[in-house]
N, CA, C and O atoms as a printed pandas DataFrame, in Angstrom:
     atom_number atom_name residue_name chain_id  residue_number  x_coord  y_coord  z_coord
0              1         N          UNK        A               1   27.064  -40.034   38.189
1              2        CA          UNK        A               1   26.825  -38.755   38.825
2              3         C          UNK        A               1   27.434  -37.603   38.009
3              4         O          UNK        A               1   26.914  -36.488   38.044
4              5         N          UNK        A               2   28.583  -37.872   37.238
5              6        CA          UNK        A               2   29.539  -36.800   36.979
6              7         C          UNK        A               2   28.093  -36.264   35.314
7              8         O          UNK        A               2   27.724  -35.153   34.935
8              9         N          UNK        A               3   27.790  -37.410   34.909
9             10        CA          UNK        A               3   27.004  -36.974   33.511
10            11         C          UNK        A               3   26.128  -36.542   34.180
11            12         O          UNK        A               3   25.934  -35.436   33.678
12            13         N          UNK        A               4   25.147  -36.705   35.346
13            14        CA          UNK        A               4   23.683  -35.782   35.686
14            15         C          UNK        A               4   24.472  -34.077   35.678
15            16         O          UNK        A               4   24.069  -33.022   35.188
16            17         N          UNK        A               5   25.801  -34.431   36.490
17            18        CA          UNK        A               5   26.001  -32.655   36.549
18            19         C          UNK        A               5   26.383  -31.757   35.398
19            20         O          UNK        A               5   26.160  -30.551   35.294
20            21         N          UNK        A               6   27.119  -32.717   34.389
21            22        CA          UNK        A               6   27.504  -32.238   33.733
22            23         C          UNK        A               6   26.282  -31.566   32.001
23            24         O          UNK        A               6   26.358  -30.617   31.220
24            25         N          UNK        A               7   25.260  -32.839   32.201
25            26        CA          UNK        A               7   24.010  -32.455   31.714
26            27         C          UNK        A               7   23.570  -31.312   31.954
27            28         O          UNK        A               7   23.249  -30.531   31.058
28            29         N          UNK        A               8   23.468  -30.966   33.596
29            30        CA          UNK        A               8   22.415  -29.925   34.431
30            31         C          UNK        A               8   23.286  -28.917   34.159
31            32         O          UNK        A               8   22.659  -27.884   33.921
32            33         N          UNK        A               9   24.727  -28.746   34.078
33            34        CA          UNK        A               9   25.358  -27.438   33.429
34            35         C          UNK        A               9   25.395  -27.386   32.463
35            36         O          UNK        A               9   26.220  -26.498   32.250
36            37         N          UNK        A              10   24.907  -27.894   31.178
37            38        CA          UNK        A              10   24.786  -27.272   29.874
38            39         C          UNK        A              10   23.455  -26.790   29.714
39            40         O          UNK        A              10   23.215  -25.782   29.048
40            41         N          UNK        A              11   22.529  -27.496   30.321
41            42        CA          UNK        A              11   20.903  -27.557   30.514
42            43         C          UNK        A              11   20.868  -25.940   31.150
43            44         O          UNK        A              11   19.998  -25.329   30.528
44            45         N          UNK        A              12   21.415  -25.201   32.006
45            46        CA          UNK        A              12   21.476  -24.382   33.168
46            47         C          UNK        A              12   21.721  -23.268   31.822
47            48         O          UNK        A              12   20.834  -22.657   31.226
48            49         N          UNK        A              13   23.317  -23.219   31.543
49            50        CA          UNK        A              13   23.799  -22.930   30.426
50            51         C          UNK        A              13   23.109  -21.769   29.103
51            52         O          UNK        A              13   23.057  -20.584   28.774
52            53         N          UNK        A              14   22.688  -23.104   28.725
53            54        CA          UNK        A              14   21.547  -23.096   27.249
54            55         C          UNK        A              14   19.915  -22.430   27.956
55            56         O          UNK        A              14   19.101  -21.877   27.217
56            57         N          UNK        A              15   19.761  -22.548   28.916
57            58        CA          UNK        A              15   18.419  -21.833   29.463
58            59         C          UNK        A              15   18.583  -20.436   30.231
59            60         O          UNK        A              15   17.571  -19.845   30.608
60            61         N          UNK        A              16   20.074  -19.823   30.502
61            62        CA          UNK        A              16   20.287  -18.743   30.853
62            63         C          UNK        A              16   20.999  -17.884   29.484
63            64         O          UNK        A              16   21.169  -16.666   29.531
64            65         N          UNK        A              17   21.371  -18.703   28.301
65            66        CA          UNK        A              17   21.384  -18.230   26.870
66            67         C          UNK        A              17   20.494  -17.833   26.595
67            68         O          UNK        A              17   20.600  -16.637   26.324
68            69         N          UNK        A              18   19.089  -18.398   26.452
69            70        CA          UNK        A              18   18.051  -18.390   26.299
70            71         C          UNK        A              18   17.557  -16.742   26.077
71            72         O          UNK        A              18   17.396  -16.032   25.084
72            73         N          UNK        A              19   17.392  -16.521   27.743
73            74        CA          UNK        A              19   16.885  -14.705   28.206
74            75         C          UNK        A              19   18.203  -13.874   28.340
75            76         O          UNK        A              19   18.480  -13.318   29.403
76            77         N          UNK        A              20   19.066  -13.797   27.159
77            78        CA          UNK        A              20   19.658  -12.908   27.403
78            79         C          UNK        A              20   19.177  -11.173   26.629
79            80         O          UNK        A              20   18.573  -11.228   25.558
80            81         N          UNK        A              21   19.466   -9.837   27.199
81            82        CA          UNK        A              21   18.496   -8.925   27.293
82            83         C          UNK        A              21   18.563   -8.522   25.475
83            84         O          UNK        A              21   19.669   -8.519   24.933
84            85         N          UNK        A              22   17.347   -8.212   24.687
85            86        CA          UNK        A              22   17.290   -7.551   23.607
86            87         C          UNK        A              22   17.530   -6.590   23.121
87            88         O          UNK        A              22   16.402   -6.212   22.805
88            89         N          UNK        A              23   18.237   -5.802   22.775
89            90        CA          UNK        A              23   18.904   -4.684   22.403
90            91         C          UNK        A              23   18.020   -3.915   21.434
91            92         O          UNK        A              23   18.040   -4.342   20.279
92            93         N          UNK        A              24   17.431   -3.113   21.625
93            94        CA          UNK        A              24   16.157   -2.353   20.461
94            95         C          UNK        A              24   16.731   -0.649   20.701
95            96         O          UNK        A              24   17.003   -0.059   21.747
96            97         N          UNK        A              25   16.786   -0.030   18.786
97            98        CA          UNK        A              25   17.594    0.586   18.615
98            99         C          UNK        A              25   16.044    1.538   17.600
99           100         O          UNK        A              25   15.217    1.080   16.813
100          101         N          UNK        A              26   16.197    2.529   17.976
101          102        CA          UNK        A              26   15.293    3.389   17.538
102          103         C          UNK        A              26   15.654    3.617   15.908
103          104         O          UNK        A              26   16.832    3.884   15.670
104          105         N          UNK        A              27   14.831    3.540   14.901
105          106        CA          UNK        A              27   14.850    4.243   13.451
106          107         C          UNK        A              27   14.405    4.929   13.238
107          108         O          UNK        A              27   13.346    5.301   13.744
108          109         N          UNK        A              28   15.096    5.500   12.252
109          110        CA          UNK        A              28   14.369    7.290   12.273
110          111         C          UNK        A              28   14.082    7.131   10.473
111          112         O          UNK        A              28   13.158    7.800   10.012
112          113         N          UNK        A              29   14.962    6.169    9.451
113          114        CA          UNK        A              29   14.959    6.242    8.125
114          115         C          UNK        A              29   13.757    5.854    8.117
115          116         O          UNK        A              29   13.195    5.323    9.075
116          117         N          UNK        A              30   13.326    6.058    7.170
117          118        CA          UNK        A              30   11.917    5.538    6.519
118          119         C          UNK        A              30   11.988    5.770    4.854
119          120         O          UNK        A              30   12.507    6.687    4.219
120          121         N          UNK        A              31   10.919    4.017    4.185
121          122        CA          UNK        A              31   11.600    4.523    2.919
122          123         C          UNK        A              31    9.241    4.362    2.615
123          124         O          UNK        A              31    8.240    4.320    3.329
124          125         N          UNK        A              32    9.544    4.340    1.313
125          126        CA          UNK        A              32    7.998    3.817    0.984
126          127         C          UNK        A              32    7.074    3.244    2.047
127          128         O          UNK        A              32    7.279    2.266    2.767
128          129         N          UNK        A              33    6.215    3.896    2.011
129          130        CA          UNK        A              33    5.067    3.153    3.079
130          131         C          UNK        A              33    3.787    4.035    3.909
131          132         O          UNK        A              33    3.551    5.243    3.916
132          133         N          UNK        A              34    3.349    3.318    4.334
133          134        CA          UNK        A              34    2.150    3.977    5.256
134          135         C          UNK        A              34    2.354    3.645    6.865
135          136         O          UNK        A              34    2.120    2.461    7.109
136          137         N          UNK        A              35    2.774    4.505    8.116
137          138        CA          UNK        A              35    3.247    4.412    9.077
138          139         C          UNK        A              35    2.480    4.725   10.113
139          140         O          UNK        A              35    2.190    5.920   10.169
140          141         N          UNK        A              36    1.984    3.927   11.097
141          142        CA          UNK        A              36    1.338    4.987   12.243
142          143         C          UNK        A              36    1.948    5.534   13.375
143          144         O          UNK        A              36    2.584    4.776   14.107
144          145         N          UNK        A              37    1.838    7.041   13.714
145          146        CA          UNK        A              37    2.399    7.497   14.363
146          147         C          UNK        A              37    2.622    6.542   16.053
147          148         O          UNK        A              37    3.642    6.548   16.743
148          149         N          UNK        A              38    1.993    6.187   16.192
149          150        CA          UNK        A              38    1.730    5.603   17.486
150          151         C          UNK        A              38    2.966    4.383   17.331
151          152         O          UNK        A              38    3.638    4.158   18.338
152          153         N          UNK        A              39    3.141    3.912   16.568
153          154        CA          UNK        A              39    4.397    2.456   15.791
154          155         C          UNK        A              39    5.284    2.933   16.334
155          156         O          UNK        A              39    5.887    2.448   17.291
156          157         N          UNK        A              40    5.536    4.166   15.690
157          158        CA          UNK        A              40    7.020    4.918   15.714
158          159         C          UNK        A              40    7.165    5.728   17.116
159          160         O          UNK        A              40    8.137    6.451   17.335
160          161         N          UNK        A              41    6.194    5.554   17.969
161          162        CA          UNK        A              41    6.679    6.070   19.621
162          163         C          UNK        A              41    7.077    7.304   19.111
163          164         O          UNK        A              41    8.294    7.488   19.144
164          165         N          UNK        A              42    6.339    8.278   18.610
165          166        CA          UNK        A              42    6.624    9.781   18.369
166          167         C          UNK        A              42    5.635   10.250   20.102
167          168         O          UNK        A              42    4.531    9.819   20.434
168          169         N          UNK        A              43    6.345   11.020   20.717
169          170        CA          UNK        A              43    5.329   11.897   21.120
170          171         C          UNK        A              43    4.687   12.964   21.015
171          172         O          UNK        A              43    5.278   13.778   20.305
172          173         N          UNK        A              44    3.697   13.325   21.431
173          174        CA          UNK        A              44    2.797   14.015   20.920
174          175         C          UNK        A              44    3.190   15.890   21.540
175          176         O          UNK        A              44    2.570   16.950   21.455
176          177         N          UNK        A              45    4.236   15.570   22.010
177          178        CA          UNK        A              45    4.280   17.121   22.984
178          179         C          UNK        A              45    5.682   17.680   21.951
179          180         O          UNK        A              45    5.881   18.894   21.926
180          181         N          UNK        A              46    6.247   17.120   21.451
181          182        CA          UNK        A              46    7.115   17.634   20.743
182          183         C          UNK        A              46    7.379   17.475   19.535
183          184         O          UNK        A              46    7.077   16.388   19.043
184          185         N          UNK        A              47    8.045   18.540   18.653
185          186        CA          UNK        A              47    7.765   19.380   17.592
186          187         C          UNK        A              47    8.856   17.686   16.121
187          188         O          UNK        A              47    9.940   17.305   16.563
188          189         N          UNK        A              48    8.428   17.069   14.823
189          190        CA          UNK        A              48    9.629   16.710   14.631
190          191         C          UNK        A              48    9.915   17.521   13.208
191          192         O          UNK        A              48    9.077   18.237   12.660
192          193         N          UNK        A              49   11.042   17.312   12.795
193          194        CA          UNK        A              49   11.362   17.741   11.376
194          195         C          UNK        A              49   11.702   16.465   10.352
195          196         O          UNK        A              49   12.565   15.679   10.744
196          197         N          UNK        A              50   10.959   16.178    8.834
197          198        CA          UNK        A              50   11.329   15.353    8.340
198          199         C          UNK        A              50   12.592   15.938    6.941
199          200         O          UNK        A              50   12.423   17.067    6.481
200          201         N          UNK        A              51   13.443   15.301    6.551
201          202        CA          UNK        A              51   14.353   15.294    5.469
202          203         C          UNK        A              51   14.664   13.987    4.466
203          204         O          UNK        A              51   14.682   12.808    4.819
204          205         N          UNK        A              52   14.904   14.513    3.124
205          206        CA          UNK        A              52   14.805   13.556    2.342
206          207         C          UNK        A              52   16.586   13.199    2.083
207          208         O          UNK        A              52   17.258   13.885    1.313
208          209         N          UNK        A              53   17.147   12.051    2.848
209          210        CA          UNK        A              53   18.473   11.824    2.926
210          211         C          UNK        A              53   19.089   10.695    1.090
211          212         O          UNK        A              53   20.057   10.088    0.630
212          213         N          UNK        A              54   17.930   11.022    0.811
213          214        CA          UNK        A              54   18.280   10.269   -0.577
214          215         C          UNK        A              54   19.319   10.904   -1.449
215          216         O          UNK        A              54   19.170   12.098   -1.192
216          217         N          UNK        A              55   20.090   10.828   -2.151
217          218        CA          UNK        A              55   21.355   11.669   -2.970
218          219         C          UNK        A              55   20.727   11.556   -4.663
219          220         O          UNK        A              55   21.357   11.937   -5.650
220          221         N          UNK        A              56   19.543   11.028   -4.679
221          222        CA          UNK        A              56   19.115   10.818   -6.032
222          223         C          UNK        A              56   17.583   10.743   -6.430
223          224         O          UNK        A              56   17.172   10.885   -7.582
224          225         N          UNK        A              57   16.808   10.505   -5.334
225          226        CA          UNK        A              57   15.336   10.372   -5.504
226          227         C          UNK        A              57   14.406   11.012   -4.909
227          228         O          UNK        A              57   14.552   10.860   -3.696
228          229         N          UNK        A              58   13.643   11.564   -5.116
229          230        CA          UNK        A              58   12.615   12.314   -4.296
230          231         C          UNK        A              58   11.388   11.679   -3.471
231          232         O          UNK        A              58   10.893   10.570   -3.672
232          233         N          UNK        A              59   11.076   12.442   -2.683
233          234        CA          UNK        A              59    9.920   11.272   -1.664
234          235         C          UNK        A              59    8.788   12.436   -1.923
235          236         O          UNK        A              59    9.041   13.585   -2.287
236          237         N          UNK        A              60    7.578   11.929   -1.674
237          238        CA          UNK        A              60    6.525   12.459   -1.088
238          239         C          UNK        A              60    5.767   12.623    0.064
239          240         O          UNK        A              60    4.728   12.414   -0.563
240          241         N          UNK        A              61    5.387   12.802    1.138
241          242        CA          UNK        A              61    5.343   12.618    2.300
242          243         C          UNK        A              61    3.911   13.612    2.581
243          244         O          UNK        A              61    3.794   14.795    2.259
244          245         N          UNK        A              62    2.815   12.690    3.321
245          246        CA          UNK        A              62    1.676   13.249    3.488
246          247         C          UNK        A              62    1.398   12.511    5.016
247          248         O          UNK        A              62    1.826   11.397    5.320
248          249         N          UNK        A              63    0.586   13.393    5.892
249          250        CA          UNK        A              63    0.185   13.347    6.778
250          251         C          UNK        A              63   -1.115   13.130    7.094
251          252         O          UNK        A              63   -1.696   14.077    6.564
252          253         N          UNK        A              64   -1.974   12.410    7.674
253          254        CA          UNK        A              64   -3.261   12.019    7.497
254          255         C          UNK        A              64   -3.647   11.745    8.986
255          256         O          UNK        A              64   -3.055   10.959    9.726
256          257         N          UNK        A              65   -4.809   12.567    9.337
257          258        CA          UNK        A              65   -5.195   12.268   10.721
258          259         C          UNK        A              65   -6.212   11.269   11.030
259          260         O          UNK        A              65   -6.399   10.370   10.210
260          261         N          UNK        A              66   -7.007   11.316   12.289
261          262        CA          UNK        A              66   -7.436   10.065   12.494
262          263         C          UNK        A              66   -8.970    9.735   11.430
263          264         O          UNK        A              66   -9.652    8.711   11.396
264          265         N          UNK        A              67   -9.106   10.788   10.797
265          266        CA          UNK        A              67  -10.137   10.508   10.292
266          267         C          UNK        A              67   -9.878   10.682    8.729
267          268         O          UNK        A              67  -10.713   11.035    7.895
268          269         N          UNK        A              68   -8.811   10.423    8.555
269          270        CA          UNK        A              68   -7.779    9.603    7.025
270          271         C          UNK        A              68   -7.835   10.849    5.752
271          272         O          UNK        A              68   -7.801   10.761    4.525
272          273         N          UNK        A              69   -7.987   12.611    7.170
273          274        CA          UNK        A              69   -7.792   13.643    6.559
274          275         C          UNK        A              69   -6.838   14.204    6.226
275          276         O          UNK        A              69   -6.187   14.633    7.179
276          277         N          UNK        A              70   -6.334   14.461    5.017
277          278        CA          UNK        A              70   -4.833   15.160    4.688
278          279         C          UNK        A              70   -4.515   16.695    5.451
279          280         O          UNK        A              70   -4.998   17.780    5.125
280          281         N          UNK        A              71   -3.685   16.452    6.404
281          282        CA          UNK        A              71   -3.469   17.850    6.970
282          283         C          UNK        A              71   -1.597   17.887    7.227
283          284         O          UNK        A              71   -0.920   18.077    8.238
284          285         N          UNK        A              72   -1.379   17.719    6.359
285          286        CA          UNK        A              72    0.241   17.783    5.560
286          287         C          UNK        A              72    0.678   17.238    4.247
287          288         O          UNK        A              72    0.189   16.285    3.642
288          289         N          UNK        A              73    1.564   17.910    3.942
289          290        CA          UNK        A              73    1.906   16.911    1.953
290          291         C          UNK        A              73    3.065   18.457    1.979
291          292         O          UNK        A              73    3.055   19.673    2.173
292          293         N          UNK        A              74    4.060   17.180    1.587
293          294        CA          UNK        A              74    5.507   17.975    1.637
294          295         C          UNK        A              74    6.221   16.817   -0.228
295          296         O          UNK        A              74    6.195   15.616   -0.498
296          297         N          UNK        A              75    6.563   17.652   -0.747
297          298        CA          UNK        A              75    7.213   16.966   -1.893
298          299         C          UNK        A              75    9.009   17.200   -1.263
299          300         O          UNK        A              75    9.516   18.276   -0.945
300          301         N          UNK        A              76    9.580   16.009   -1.238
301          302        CA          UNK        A              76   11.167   16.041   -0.117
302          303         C          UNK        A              76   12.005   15.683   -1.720
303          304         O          UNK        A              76   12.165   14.606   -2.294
304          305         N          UNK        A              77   12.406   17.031   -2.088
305          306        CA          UNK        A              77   13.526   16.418   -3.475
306          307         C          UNK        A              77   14.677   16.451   -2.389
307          308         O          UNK        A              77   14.688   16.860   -1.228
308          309         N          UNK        A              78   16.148   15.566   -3.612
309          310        CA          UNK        A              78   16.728   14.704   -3.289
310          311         C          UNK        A              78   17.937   16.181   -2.366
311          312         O          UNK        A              78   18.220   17.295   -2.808
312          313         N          UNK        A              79   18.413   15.451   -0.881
313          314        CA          UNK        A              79   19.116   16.103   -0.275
314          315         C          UNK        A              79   18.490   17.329    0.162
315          316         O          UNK        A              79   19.197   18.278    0.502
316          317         N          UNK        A              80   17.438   17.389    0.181
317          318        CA          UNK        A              80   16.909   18.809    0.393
318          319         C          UNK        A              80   16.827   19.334    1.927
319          320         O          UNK        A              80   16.598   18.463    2.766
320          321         N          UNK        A              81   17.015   20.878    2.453
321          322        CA          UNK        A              81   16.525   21.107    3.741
322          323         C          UNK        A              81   15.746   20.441    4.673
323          324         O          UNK        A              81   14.724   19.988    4.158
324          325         N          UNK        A              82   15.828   20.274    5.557
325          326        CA          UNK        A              82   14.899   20.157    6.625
326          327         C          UNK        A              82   13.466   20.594    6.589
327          328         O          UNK        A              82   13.455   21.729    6.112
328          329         N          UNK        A              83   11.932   20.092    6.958
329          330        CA          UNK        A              83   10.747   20.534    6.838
330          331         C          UNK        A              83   10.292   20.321    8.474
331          332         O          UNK        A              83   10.697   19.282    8.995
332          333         N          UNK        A              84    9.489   21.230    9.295
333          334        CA          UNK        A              84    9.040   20.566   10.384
334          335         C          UNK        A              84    7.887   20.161    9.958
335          336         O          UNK        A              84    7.418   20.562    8.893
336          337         N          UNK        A              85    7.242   19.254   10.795
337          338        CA          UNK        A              85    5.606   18.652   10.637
338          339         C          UNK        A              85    4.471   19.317   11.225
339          340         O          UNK        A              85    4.545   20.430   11.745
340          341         N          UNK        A              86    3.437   18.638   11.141
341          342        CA          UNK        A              86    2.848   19.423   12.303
342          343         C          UNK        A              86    2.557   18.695   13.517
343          344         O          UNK        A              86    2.197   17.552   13.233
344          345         N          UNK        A              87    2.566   18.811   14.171
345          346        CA          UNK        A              87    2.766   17.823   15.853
346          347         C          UNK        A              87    1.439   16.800   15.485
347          348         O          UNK        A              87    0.300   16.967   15.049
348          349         N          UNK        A              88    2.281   15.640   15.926
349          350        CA          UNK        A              88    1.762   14.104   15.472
350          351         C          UNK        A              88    1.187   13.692   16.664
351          352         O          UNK        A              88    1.525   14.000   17.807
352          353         N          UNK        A              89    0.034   12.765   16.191
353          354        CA          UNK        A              89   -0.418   12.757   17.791
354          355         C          UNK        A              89   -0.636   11.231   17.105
355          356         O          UNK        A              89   -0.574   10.992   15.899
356          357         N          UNK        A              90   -0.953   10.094   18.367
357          358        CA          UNK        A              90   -0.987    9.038   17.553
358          359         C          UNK        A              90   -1.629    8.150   16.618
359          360         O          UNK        A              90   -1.172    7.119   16.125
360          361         N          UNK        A              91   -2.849    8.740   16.427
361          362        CA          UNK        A              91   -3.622    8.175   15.908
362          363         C          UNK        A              91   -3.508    8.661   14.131
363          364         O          UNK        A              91   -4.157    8.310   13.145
364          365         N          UNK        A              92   -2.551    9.459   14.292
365          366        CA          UNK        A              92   -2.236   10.124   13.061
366          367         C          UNK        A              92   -1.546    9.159   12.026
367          368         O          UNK        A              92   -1.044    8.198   12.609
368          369         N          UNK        A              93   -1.372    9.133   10.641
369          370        CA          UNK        A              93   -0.737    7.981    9.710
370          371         C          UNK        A              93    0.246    8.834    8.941
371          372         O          UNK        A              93   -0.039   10.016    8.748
372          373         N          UNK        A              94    1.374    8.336    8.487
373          374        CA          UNK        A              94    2.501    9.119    7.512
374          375         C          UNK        A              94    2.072    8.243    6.634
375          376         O          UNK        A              94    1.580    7.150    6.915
376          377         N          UNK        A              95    2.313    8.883    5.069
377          378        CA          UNK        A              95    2.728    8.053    4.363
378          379         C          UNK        A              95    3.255    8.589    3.301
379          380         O          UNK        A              95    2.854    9.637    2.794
380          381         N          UNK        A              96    4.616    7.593    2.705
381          382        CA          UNK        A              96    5.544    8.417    1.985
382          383         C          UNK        A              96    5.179    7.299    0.686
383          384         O          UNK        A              96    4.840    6.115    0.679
384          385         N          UNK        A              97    5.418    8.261   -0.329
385          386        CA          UNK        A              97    5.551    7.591   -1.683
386          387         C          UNK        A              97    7.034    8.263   -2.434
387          388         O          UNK        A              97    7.507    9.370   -2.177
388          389         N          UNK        A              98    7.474    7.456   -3.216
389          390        CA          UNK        A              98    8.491    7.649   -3.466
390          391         C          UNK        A              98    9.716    6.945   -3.531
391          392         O          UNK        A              98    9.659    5.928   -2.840
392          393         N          UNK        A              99   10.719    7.089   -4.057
393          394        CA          UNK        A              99   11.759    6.008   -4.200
394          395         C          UNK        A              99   13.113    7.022   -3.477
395          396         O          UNK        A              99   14.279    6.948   -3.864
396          397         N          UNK        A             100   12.689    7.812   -2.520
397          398        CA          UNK        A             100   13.625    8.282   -1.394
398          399         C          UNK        A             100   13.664    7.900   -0.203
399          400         O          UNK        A             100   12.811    7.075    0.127
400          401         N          UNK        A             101   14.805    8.438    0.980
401          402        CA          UNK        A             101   14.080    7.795    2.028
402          403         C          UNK        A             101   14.099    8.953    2.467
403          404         O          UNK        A             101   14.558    9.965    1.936
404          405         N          UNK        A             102   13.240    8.731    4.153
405          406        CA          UNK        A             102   13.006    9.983    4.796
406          407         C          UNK        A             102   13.903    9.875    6.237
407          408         O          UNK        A             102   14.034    8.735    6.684
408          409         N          UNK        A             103   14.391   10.746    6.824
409          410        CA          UNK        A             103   14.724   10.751    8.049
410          411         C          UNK        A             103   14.106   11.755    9.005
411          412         O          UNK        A             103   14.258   12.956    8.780
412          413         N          UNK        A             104   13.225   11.218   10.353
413          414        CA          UNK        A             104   12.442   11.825   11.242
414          415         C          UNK        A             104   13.023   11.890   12.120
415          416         O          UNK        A             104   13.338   10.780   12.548
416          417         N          UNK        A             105   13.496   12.989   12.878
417          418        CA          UNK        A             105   14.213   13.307   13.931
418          419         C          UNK        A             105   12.903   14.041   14.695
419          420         O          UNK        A             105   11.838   14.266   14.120
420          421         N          UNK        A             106   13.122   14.297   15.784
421          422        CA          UNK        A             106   12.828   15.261   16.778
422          423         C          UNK        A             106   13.713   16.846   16.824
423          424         O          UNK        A             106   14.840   17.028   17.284
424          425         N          UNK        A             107   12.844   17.813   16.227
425          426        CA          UNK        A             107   13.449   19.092   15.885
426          427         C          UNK        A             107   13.826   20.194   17.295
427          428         O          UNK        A             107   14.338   21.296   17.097
């Protein structure tokens, strides 16, 4: 008897280990790539600003709407000011070239 219980509490145990809750942590860096706005849970009602947090490399950063039209292109040299975007809606795509990274905040 003592091993069924002692089974059924590690069994109990290891299956309430199992679902313990996932911790998901928003990113804002972005380095090289093609991104869709909709991925990145931007919403569409508010304004963001992108910056190039690199100390050495420059990014490129273009904006492309749903019909894979360029309606932004920002050259981000290294450490530079703040740029706002133009309000992202989701069907919209980023994509950065470059060996910087970018950081997207909400402005």
């Amino acid at each position: 008897m003592r091993k069924h219980s002692a089974l059924v509490m590690i069994l109990l145990c290891l299956l309430f280990g199992m679902f313990k809750p996932i911790q998901v942590y928003a990113v804002n860096n972005f380095k090289e790539g093609v991104y869709k706005a909709v991925d990145l849970n931007f919403s569409p009602n508010s304004t963001y600003f992108i910056q190039n947090i690199s100390n050495t490399d420059s990014i490129r950063v273009f904006i492309f709407d749903e019909n894979q039209l360029e309606i932004q292109s920002i050259q981000l040299e290294p450490t530079q000011r703040r740029y706002n975007l133009v309000p992202l809606k989701p069907e919209y795509r980023i994509a950065l070239v470059g060996k910087g990274e970018a950081y997207i905040d909400v402005g």
